[in-house]
ChimeraX commands (.cxc) that place a marker at each C-alpha (Angstrom):
marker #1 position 10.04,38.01,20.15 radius 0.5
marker #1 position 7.96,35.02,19.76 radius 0.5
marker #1 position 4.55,35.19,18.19 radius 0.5
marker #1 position 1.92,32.48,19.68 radius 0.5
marker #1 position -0.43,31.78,16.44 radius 0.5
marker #1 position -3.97,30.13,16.95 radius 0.5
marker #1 position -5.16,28.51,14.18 radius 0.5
marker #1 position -9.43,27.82,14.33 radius 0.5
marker #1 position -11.55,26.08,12.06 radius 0.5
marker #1 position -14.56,25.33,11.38 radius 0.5
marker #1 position -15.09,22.31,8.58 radius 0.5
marker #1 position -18.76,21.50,7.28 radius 0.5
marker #1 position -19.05,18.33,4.82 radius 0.5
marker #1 position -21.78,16.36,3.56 radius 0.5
marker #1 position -21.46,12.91,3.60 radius 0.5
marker #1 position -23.26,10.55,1.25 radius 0.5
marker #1 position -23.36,7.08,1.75 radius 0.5
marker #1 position -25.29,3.51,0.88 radius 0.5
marker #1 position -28.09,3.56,3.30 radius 0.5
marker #1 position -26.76,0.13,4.06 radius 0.5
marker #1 position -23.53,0.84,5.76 radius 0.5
marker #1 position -23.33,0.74,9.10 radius 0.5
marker #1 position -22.21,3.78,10.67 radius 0.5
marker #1 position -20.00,1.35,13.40 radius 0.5
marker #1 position -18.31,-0.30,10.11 radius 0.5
marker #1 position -18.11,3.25,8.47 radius 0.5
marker #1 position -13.79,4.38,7.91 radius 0.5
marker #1 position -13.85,7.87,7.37 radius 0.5
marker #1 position -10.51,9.82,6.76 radius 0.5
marker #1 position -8.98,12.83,9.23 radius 0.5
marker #1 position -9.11,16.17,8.46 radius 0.5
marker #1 position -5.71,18.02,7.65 radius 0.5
marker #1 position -3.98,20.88,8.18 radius 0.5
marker #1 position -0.50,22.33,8.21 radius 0.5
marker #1 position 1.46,25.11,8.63 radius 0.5
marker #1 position 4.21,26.15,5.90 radius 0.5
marker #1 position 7.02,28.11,5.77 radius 0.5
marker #1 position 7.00,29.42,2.07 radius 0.5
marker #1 position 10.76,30.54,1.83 radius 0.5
marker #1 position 11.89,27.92,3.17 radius 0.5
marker #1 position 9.42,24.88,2.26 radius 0.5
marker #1 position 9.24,23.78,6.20 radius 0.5
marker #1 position 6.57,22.50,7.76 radius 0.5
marker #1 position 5.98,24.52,11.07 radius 0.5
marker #1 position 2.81,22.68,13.25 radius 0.5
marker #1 position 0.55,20.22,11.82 radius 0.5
marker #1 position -2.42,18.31,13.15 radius 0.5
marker #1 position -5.14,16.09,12.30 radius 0.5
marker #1 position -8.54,16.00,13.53 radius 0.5
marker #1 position -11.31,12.75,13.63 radius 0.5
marker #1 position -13.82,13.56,11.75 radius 0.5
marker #1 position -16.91,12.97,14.54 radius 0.5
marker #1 position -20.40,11.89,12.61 radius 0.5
marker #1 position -22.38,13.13,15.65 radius 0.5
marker #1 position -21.74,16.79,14.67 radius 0.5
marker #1 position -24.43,17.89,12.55 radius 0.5
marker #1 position -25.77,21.54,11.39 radius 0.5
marker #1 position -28.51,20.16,9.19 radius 0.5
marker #1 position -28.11,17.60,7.12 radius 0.5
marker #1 position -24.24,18.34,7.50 radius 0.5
marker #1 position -21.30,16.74,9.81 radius 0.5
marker #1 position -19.23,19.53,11.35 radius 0.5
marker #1 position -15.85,19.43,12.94 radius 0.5
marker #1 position -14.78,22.80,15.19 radius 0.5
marker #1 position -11.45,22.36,16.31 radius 0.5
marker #1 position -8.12,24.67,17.20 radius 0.5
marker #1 position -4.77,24.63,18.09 radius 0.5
marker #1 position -1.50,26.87,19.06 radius 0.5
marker #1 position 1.86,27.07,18.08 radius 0.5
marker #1 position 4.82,29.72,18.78 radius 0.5
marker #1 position 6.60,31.36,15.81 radius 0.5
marker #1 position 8.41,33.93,14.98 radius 0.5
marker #1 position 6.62,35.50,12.75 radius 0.5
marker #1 position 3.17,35.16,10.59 radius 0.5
marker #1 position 4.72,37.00,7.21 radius 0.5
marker #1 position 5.88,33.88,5.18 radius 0.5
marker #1 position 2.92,31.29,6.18 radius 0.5
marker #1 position 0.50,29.23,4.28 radius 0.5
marker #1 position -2.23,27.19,5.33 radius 0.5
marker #1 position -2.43,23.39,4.02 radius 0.5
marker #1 position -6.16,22.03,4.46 radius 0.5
marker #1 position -7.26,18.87,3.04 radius 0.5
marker #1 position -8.48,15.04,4.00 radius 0.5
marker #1 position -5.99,12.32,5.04 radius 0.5
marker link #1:1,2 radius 0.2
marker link #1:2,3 radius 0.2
marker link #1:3,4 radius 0.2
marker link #1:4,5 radius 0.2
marker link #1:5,6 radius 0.2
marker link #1:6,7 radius 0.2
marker link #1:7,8 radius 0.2
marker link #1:8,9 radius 0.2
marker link #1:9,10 radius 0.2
marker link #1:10,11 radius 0.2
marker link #1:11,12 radius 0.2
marker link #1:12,13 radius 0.2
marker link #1:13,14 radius 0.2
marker link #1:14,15 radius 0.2
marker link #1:15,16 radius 0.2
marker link #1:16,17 radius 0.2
marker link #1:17,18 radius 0.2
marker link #1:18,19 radius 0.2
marker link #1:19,20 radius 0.2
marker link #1:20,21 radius 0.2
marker link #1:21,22 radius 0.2
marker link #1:22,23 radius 0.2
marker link #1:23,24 radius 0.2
marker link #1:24,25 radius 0.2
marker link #1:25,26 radius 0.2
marker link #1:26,27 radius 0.2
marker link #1:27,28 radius 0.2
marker link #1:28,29 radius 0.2
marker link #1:29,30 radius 0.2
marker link #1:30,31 radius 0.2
marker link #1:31,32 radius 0.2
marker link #1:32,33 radius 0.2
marker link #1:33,34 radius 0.2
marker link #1:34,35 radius 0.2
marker link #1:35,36 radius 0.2
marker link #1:36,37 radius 0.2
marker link #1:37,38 radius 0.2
marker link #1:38,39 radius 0.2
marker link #1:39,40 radius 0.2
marker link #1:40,41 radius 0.2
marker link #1:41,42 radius 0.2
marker link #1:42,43 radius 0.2
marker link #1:43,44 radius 0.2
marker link #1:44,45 radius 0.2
marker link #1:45,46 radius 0.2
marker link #1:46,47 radius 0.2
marker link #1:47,48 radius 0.2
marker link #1:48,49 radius 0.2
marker link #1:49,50 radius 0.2
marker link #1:50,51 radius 0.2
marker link #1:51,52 radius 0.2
marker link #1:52,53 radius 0.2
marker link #1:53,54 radius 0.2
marker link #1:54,55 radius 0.2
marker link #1:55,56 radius 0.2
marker link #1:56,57 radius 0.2
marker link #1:57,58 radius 0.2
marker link #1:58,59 radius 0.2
marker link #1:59,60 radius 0.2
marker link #1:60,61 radius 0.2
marker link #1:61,62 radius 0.2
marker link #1:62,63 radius 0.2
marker link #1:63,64 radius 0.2
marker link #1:64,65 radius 0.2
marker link #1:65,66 radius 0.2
marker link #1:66,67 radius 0.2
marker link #1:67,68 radius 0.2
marker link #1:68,69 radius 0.2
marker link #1:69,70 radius 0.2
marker link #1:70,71 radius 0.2
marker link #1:71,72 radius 0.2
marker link #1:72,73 radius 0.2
marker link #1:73,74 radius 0.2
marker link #1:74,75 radius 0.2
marker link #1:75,76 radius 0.2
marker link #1:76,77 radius 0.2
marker link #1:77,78 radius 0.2
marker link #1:78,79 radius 0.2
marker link #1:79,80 radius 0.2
marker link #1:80,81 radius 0.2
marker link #1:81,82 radius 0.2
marker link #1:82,83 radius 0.2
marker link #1:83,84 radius 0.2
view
């Protein structure tokens, strides 16, 4: 009585930056997320993803990643999104 969860996302950011910086020298943090129990404060799958400059929709990067975990249930989660 497993449940296997996919998590996709889809993150679109704008990055502004001295025209002077190289984009070899450029450090850019990872994106994110994690899965939380909310009764019982666990964390259940977490992952991070590179954030890849190439991507673009416009004048915007774009990262499209997913990912799969097994749980037994989907009634107590929350989503944790954010840079690292």
């Amino acid at each position: 009585n497993v449940l296997d969860v996919v998590v996709q996302f889809k993150v679109k950011m704008e990055l502004k930056t001295n025209n002077k910086i190289k984009k070899k020298d450029l450090i850019l943090p990872n994106i994110y997320i994690a899965l939380v129990d909310r009764e019982s404060e666990v964390v259940l799958a977490k992952m991070t993803s590179k954030i890849d400059i190439r991507n673009k929709e416009d004048n915007l990067i774009v990262n499209k990643k997913k990912f799969r975990f097994k749980h037994a249930n989907n009634d107590n989660l929350s989503i944790y999104f954010g840079l690292q």
